[in-house]
N, C-alpha and C positions, 0 to 999 in steps of 0.2 A: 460134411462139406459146409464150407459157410457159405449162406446165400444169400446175403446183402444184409445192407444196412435198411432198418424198419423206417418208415414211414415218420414214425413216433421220433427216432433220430431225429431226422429232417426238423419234424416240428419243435422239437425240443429246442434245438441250436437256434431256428428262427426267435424262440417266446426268448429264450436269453438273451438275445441281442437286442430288445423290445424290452425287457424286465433284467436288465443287468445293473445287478446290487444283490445281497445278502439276504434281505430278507425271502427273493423270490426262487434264487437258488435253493437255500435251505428247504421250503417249501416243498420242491419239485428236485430233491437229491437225489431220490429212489428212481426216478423214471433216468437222472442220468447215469445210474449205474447200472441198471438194466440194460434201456437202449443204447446206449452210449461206449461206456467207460466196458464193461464185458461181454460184447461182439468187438470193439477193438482189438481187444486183445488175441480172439477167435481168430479176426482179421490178419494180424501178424503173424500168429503163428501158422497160417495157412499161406500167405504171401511170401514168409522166408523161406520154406519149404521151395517154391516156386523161383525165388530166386535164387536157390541154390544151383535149380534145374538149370537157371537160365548161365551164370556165373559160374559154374563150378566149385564154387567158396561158399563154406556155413556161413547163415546170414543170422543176426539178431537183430531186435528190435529196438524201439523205443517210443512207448505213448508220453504227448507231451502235456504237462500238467495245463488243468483247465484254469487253475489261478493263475492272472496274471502277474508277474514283476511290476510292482507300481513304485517302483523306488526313486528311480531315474524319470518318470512318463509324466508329462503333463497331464496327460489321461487316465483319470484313476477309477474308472471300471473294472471290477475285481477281477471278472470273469473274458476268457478268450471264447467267443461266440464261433470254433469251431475246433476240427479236430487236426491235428495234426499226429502225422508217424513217420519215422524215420527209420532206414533200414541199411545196414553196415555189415561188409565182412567181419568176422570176429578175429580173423588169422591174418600175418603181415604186417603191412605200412600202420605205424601209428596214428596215421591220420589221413585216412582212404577215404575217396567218394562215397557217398551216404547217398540212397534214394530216398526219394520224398512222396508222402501222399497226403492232399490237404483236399480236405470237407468242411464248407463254411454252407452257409444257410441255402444258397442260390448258386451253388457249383464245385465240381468237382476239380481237383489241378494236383498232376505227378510227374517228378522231374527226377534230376540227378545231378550230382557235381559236388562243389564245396565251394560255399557262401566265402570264403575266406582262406586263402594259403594260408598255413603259418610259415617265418621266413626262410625254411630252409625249403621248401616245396614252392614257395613263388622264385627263389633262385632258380631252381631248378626248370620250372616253369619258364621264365624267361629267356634260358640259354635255351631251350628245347624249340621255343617259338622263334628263336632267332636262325635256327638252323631251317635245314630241308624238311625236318618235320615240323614247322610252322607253317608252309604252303599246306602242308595236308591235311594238318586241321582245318585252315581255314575252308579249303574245299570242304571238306565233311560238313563244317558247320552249315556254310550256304548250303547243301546238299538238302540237311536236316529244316532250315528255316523255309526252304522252299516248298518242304514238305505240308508245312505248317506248327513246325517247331517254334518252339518262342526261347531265346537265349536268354542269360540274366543280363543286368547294366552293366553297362562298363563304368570304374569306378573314377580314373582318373582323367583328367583333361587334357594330360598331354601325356607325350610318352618319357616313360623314365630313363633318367642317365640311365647305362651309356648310349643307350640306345637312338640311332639316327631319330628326328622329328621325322621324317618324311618313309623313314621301315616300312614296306612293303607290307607288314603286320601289325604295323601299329593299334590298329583295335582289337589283337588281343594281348600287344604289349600293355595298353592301358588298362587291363582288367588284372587286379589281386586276388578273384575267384572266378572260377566258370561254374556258370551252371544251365542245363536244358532242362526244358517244360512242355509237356502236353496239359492245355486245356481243355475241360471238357465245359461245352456251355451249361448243364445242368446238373443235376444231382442225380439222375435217371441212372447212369453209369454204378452210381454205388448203392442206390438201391436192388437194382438187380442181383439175379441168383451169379450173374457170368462175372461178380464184379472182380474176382479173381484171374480170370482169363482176359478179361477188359486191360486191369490193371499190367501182366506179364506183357500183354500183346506192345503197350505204350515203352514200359522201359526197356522190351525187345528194339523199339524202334530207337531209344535214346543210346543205345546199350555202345556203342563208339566211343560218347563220351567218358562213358565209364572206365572202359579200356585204355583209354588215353591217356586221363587220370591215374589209372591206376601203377601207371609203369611210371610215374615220376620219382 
């Protein structure tokens, strides 16, 4: 059983975000592939397991590399000062809601959805929200925000042809991706032994969105 992420984790992610550059990574690699980089992976493989339970669909994983993309960034610190995982059915739509679980120095946050339609699922998206099952989302959504759900932004400023300015659903006509969040204010959650049961219990509670998604 995996029982949290160590202590050591924690501090690690914090000294990198304090000492991010090369030379203090190389220094201190071993501690992040101990504490780190393999209970991650422990991590997933115990979470998919669980999401399977929850979904009925084989889940896979994905740890995301701690180097960052400095190609594009004005910000060129090599290193991502935390962890991110991503967890996907393997079977079906080529490009299904993905769960999320991010670990930065000073908190824990897992959601669900997709950052980005591509354009055959934001079509699809759009005619689905224009219809009767656009009131039902949006009920769900206030549902879950009331909850203390946190939704992702909405990306555009108005709503797109053809659609009325004034739609009824215009704020989730102006979104090109959904996506939902539980924040946890600390890192307590993923150091604990339950952080498995922590984590299930949360995207139990996102799990609409997923559904939603998933029928596009």
């Amino acid at each position: 059983m995996f029982e949290g992420f160590s202590k050591e984790a924690i501090k690690f992610l914090k000294d990198l975000k304090a000492n991010n550059n090369r030379e203090w990574f190389t220094e201190h690699k071993k501690v992040y592939e101990t504490e780190v980089k393999g209970p991650a992976q422990h991590f997933c493989d115990e979470m998919s397991t669980a999401l399977q339970k929850l979904t009925g669909a084989p889940h896979g994983s994905k740890v995301f590399r701690i180097h960052r993309d400095v190609r594009f960034s004005k910000d060129k610190t090599p290193y991502n000062a935390h962890l991110h995982i991503s967890f996907f059915p393997v079977e079906g739509a080529d490009h299904p809601p993905h769960w999320f679980f991010g670990l930065d120095p000073t908190s824990l946050t897992v959601g669900v959805g997709n950052f980005m339609f591509e354009k055959g699922r934001l079509e699809s998206f759009r005619r689905r929200v224009d219809g009767k099952e656009g009131a039902t989302l949006a009920k769900t959504l206030a549902k879950l925000e009331k909850g203390g759900v946190r939704l992702g932004r909405i990306d555009l400023k108005r709503v797109p042809a053809p659609y009325d300015k004034d739609h009824p659903q215009g704020d989730l006509l102006r979104r090109k991706g959904l996506s939902a969040w539980v924040d946890f204010k600390d890192t307590k959650p993923a150091t604990s032994k339950d952080v498995i049961k922590t984590c299930a219990a949360s995207f139990k509670k996102i799990k609409p969105v997923y559904d939603w998604l998933s029928a596009l």
